[in-house]
N, C-alpha and C positions, 0 to 999 in steps of 0.2 A: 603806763605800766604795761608790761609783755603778757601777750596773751599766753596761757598755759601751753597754748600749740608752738606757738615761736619758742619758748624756753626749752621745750621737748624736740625741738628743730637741732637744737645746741648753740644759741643765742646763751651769751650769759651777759651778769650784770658788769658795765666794764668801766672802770674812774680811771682817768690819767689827770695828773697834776702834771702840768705843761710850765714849763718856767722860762721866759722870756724878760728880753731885754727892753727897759722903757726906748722908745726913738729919740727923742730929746735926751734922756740920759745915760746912754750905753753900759755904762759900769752898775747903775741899779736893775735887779733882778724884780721883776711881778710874776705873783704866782697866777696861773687861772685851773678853776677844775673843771672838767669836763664826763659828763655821764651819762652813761646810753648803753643800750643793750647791743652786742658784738659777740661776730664771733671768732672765738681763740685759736688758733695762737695768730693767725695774721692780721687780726684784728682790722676789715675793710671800712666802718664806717669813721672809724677811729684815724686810719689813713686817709680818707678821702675831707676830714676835719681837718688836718694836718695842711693837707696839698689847698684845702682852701686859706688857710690861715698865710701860709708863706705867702701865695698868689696875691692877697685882697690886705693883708694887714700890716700895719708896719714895725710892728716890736717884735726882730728878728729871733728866733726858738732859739732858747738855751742846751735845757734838756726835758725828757718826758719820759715819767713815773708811770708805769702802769700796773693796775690791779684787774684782777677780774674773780667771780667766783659764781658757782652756777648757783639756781635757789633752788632748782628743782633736782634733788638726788636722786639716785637709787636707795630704797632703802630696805631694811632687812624685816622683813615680818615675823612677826612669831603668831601662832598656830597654839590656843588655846580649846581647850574643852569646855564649853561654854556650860553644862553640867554639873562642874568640878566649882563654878564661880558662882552659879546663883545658888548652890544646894550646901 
């Protein structure tokens, strides 16, 4: 899990569904998912998974799905009268 500091870096949570061809059977597609925290939009640890996969593996990339979404927002406070609530 990312630490609250990496996420507030601008690391977000990032899935790609990778869909490649089996070696033995080039016409059948397998899927794999892959998830890791990255950051958007050029997504480096996600390409550097990529550049190992072609290098080291042998069920040549189809194509590749990406998602990504941060956990950690901006979010809008509200300002209450603390007064107004226990009384």
């Amino acid at each position: 899990m990312a630490t609250l500091e990496t996420q507030l870096d601008g690391y977000r949570l990032t899935t790609a569904e990778i869909i490649y061809r089996l070696p033995d059977w080039p016409k059948l597609l397998q899927t794999y998912l892959w998830q890791e925290y990255d950051l958007a939009p050029r997504f480096p640890r996600l390409q550097d998974f990529l550049a190992f996969w072609e290098q080291n593996l042998d069920g040549p990339l189809h194509s590749v799905r990406v998602a990504s979404a941060r956990l950690v927002t901006p979010s809008r406070y509200r300002h209450f009268d603390i007064d107004k609530i226990i009384h």
